[in-house]
C-alpha positions in Angstrom: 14.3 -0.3 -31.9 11.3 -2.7 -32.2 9.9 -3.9 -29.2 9.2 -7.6 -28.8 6.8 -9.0 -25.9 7.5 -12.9 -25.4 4.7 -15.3 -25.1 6.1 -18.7 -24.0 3.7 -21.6 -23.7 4.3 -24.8 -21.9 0.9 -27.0 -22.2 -0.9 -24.2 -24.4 -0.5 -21.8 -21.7 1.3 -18.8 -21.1 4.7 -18.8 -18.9 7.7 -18.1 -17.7 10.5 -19.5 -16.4 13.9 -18.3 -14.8 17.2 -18.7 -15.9 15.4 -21.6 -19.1 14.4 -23.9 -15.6 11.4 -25.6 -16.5 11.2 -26.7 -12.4 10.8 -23.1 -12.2 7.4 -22.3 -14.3 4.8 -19.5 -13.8 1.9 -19.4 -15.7 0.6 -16.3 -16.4 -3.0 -17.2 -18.9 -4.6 -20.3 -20.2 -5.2 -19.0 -23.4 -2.1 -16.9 -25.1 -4.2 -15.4 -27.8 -6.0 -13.3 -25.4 -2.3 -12.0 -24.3 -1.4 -11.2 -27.8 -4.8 -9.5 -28.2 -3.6 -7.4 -25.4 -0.2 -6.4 -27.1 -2.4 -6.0 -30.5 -4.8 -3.8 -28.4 -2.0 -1.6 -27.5 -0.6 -1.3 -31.1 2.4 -2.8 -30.6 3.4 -4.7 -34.0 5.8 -7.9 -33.0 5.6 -10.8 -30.8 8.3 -13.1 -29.7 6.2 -16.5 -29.5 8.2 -19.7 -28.0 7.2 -23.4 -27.7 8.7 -24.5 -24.6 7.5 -27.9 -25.2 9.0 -28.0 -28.5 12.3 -26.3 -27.5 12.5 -29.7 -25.2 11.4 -32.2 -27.3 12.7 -31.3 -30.7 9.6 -30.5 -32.4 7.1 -27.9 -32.9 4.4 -29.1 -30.2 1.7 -25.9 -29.6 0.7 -26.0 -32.8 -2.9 -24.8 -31.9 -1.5 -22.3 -29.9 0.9 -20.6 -32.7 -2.3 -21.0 -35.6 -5.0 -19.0 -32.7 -2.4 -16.2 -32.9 -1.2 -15.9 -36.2 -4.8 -16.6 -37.4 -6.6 -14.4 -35.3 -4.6 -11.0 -34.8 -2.4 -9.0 -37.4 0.6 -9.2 -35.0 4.3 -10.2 -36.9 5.2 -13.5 -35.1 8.9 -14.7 -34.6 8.8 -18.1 -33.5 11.2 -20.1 -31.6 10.9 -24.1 -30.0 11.7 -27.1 -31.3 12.0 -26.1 -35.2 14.5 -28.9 -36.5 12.6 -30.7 -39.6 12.0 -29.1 -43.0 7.8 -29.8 -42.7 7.9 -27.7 -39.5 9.6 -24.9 -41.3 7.3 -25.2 -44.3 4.4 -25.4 -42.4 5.4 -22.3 -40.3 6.2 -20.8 -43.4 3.2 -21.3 -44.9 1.1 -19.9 -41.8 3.1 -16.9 -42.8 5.2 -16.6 -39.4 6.9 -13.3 -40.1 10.4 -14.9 -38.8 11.5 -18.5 -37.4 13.9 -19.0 -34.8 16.9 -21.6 -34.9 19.1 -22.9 -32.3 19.9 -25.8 -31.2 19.8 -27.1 -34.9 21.8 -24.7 -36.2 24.5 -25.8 -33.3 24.0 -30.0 -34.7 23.9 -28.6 -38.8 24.9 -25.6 -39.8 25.3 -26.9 -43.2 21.4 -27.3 -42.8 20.6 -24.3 -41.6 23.1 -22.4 -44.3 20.9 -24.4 -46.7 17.7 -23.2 -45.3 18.7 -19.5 -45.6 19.3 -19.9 -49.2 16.6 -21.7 -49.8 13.7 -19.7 -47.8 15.6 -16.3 -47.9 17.9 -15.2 -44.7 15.3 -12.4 -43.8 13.0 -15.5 -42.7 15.2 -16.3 -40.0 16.9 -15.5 -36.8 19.5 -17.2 -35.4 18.7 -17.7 -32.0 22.5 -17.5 -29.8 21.2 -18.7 -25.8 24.4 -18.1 -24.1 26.1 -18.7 -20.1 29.5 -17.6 -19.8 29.1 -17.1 -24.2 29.1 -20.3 -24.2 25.9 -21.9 -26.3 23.2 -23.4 -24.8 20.6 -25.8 -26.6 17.7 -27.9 -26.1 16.0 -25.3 -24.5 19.0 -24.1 -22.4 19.2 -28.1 -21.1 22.6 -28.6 -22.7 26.0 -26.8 -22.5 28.0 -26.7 -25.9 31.9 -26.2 -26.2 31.2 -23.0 -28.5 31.8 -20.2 -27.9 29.3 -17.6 -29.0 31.4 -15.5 -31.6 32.9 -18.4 -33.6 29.4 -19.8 -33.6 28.2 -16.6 -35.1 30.5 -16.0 -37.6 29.8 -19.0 -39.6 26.2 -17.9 -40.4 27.5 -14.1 -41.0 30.0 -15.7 -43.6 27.0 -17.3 -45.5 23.9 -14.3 -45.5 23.1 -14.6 -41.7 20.5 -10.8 -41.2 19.2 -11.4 -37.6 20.3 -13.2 -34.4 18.4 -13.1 -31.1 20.6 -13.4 -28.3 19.7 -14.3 -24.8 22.0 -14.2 -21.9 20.8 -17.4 -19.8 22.1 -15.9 -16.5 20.0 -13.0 -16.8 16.9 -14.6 -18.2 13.8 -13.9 -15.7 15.9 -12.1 -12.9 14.5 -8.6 -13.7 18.3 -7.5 -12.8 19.2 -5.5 -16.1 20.6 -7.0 -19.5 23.9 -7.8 -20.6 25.2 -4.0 -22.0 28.4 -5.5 -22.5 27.3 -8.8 -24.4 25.2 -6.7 -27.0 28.3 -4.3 -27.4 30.7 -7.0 -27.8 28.4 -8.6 -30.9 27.8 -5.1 -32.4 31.7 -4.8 -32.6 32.4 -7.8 -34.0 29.1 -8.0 -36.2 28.2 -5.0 -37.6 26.5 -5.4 -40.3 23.9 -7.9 -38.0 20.5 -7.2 -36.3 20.7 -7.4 -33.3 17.6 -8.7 -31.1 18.4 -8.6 -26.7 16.9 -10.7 -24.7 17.0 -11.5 -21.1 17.2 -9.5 -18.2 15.3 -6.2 -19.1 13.3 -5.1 -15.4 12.4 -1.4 -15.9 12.2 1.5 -19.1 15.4 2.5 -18.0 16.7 -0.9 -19.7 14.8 -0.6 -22.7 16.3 3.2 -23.2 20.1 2.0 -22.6 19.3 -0.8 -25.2 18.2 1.1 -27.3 20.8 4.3 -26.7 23.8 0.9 -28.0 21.4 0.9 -31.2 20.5 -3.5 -31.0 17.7 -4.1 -33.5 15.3 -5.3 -30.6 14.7 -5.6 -27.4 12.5 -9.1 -26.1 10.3 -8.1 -23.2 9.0 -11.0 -20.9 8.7 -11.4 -17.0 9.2 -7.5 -16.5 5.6 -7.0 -18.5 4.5 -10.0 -16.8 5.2 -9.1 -13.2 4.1 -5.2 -13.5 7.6 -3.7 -13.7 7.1 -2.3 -17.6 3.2 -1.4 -18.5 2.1 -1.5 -22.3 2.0 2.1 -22.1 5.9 1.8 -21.4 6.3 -0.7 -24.1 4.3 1.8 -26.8 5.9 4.8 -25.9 9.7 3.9 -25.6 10.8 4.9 -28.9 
């Protein structure tokens, strides 16, 4: 199981938020890189790196931010926030960003993002599934859709879909355990996907019953960032 620490950034700083409420921000460090030289420092491999400002505005904003980190450590970046036009792919592409998260466009075209998979290879993405009450959210978690999480699935895993990242909203930042029963429920039904968790891991207990269902990845934020999970934990879990 690979474990991913999140860096979100709001202003070109490190944060967090609860349940996706930007009202409710934390910031954590001015300067992200020196966070992801902390993660590099304790050999972990992936980070999980969101624009917050993009995620709201529909564009990739931190660009600075996301060229620091991916210029100046050997980490493999997934990157989420805001990635809607074809130049902001290709430019992420090009910066070598190991994998790029899609959402809320994949929700307004999936014909587009079908398109993109075949055109940029399906192992370049993740389909990124924000869910409350498994029903999507987008915009960074602004705006409730009328799907529901499996049919939305399903039409990427029909056309060469490999990853999806899926966050349960109502646990995000509440250090009160992950959705078991979410995770379970898309293993079932999707097999043959990875399967990245995210939201609502608060101790190395959470990390082992993740991994113990067999999801791809785990996405480690405010438990890291408020002292519950150490980067020893995070090294040593598997």
């Amino acid at each position: 199981m690979r474990i991913i620490p999140a860096i979100d950034i709001i202003d070109g700083k490190c944060v967090r938020l609860t349940q996706g409420d930007y009202n409710q921000k934390k910031i954590y460090n001015k300067n992200p890189l020196d966070v992801a030289r902390q993660f590099e420092d304790a050999d972990l491999e992936f980070i999980h790196l969101v624009d917050l400002d993009g995620a709201k505005q529909g564009k990739v904003v931190n660009w600075k931010v996301i060229e620091d980190i991916q210029g100046k450590t050997s980490l493999k970046v997934d990157f989420g926030g805001g990635v809607k036009s074809t130049e902001d792919l290709e430019r992420l592409l090009e910066l070598d960003i190991n994998q790029v998260n899609i959402g809320s466009m994949a929700v307004k075209e999936p014909e587009k993002f079908i398109a993109w998979m075949k055109t940029y290879h399906a192992e370049n993405f993740i389909l990124s599934a924000d869910v409350r009450d498994e029903k999507v959210m987008i915009h960074g978690w602004q705006e409730q859709t009328p799907l529901d999480l499996y049919t939305f699935v399903g039409q990427f895993a029909t056309a060469g879909l490999q990853y999806i990242a899926c966050t349960d909203i109502s646990t995000d930042g509440m250090l009160s355990g992950p959705n078991l029963g979410l995770y379970k429920k898309l293993k079932k039904r999707f097999p043959e996907l990875k399967i990245i968790a995210s939201g609502g891991v608060s101790s190395v207990d959470d990390l082992k019953e993740l991994q113990y269902i067999k999801v791809d990845g785990v996405i480690v934020g405010k438990a890291y960032y408020e002292g519950k999970i150490s980067l020893n934990d995070l090294k040593n879990v598997n």
